[in-house]
C-alpha positions in Angstrom: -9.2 -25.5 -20.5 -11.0 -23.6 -22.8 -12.2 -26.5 -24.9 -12.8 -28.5 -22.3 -15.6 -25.7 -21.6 -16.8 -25.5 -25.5 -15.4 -22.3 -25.7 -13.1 -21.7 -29.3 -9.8 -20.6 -28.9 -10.3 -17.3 -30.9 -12.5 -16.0 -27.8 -8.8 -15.7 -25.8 -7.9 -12.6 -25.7 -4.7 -11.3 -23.2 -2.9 -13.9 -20.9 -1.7 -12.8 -17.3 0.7 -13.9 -15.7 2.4 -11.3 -13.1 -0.1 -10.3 -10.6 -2.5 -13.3 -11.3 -2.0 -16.4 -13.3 -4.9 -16.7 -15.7 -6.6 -15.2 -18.9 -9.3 -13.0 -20.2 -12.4 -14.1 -22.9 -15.4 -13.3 -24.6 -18.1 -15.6 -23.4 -21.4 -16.8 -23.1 -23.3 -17.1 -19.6 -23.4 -21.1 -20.4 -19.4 -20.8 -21.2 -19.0 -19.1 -18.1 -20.8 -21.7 -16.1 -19.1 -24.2 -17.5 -15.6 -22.8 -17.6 -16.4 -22.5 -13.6 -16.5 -26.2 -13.3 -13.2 -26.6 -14.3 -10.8 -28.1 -11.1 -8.0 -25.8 -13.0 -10.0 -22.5 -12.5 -9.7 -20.3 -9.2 -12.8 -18.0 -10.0 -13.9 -16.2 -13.4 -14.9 -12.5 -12.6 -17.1 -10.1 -15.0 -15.1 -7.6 -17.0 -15.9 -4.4 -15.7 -14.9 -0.8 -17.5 -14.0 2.0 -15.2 -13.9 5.4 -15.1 -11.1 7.7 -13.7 -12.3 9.8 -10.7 -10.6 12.6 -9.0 -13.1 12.5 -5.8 -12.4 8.7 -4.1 -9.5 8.3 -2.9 -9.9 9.1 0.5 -12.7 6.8 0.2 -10.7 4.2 -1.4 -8.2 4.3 1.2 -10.1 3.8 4.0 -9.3 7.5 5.1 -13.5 8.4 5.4 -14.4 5.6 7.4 -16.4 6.0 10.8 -13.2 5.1 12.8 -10.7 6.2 10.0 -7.8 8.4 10.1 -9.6 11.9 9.2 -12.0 11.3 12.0 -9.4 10.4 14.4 -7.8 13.6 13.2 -5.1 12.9 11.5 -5.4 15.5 8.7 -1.6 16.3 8.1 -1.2 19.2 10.3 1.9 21.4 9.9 3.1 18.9 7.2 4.2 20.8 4.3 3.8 18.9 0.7 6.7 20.2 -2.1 4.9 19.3 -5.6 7.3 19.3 -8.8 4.9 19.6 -11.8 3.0 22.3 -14.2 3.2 24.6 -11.7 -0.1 25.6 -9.4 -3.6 28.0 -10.0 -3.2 30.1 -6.7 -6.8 31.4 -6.9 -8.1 27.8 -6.4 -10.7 27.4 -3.5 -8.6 23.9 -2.7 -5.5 26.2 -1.9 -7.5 29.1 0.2 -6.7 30.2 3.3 -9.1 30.3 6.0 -7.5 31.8 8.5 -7.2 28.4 10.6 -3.9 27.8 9.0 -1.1 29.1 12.0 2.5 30.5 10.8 5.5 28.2 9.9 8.3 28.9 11.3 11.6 28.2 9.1 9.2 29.0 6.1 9.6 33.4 5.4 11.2 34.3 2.5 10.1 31.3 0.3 9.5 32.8 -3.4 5.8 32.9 -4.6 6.6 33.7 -8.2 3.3 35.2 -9.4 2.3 38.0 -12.4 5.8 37.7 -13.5 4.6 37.3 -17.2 5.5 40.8 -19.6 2.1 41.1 -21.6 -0.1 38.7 -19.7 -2.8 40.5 -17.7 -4.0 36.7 -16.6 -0.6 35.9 -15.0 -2.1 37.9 -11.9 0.2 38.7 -8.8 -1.2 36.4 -5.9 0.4 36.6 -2.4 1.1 33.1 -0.7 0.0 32.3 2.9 0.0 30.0 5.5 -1.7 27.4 2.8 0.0 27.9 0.2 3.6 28.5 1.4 4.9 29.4 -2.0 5.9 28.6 -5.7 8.8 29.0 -8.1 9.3 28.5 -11.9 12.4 26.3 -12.0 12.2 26.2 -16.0 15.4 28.0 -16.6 17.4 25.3 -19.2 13.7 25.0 -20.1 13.0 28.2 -21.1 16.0 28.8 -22.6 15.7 26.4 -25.2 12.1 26.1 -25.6 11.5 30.1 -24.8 8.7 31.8 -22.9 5.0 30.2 -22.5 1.8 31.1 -22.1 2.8 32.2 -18.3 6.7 32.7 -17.7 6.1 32.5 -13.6 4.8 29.0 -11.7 1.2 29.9 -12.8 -0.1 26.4 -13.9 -0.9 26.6 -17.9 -1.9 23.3 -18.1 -4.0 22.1 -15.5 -1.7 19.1 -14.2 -0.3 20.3 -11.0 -3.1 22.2 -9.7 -4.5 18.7 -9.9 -2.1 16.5 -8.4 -1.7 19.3 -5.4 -5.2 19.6 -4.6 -5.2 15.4 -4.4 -2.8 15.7 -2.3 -2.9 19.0 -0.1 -6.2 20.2 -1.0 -8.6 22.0 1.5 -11.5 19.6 2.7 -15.0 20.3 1.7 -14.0 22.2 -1.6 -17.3 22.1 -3.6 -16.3 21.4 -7.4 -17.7 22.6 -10.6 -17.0 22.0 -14.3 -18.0 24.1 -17.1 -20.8 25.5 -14.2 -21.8 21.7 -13.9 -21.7 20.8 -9.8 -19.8 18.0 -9.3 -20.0 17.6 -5.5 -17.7 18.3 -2.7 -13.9 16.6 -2.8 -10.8 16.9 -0.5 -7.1 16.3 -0.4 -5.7 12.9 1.0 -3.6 15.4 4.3 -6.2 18.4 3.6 -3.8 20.1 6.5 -0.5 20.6 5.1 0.8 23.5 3.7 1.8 23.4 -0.1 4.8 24.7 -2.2 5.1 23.5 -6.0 8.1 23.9 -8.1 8.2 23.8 -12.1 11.4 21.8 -13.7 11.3 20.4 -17.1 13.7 19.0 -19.1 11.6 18.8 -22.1 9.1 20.0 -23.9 5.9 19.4 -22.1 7.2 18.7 -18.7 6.7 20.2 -15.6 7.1 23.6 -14.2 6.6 25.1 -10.6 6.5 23.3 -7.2 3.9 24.8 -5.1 4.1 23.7 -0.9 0.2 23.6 0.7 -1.2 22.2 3.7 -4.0 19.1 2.6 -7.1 16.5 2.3 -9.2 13.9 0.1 -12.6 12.5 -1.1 -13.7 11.0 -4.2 -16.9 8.8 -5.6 -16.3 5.8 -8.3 -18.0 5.7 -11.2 -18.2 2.1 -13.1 -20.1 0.4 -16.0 -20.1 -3.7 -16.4 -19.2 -4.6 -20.0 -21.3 -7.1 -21.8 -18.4 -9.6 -22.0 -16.9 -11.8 -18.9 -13.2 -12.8 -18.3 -12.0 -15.9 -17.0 -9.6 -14.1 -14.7 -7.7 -16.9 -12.8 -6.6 -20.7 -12.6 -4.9 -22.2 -10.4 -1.1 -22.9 -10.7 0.2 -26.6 -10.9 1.8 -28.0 -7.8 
């Protein structure tokens, strides 16, 4: 196929054949066009490079659209997400309580393991709410081999879970900043449950607390065509 367009063999790069049945090459627009006019070939598509966001999903999944679920209401109400990972930043505007959040029931007495860290004036006690229900540090085995870290409660040291339980359960209409740099407004996927995250790790550098909270979603895409092209698919014999 590839000779048949003038194209030499070294310009192959990875073959496909699990999702899609085809190839990927660096070519010229002339290759291109003639690789197009093969019968064999399905459709060649650009090779695009993409960046990961943390802001599109609910736009990705249709959750933003005019007639979509969030404007039909259906936010997640009362559902309450459990997260297993590095454990959750309680301070975070994604996790705040607004006071529009109602009671639980079947919910009082969950732990919210806070300032439990000897020495640490950052491991600060925080009080859960109705958003975020709770959190525990499950890392006992954990701790026990590796010892104490930087915050021996469910105080996220790492970043990790504070991110997957915003994506998930975050408030709606957070507005997000890095290093002071704005970065626009995101929201959870269900930005109306409640949230409780748990830490468990069974090795070093695994997770830490689950933290429950109520949720929502939005993200933007960034992407950048590369210079090259990939012949992306051909048909399969019959």
């Amino acid at each position: 196929m590839l000779a048949a367009s003038g194209v030499d063999a070294s310009a192959k790069g990875e073959s496909f054949t699990y999702v899609l049945n085809g190839f990927e090459a660096t070519l010229t627009t002339g290759q291109v066009a003639a690789l197009e006019r093969q019968p064999a070939v399905a459709k060649v598509v650009p090779n695009t490079l993409r960046h990961p966001t943390t802001d599109n999903s609910g736009k990705f999944l249709g959750l933003s659209a005019p007639k979509g679920p969030w404007a039909s209401g259906l936010e997640g109400e009362d559902v309450v997400v459990g997260v297993i990972d590095t454990g959750i930043w309680p301070e975070h505007p994604s996790f705040a309580d607004d006071g529009s959040y109602s009671h639980l029931d079947g919910y009082d007495g969950v732990p919210c393991e806070f300032g439990t860290t000897p020495g640490n004036p950052a491991d600060k006690p925080f009080t859960c709410n109705n958003k975020l229900i709770g959190a525990r540090d499950m890392r006992i085995t954990y701790k026990a081999n590796i010892g104490p870290e930087l915050y021996n409660s469910a105080r996220d040291y790492q970043g990790h879970g504070t991110h997957t339980a915003s994506t998930a359960a975050g408030n709606a209409g957070v507005h997000a900043s890095m290093f002071g740099v704005d970065r626009g407004v995101v929201s959870g996927i269900a930005p109306r449950p409640g949230s409780s995250p748990t830490p468990s790790a069974a090795s070093r550098g695994a997770s830490r607390p689950i933290s429950p909270a109520r949720s929502t979603g939005r993200s933007p895409t960034a992407s950048t065509s590369s210079t090259s092209r990939s012949a992306a698919a051909h048909r399969c014999p019959t």
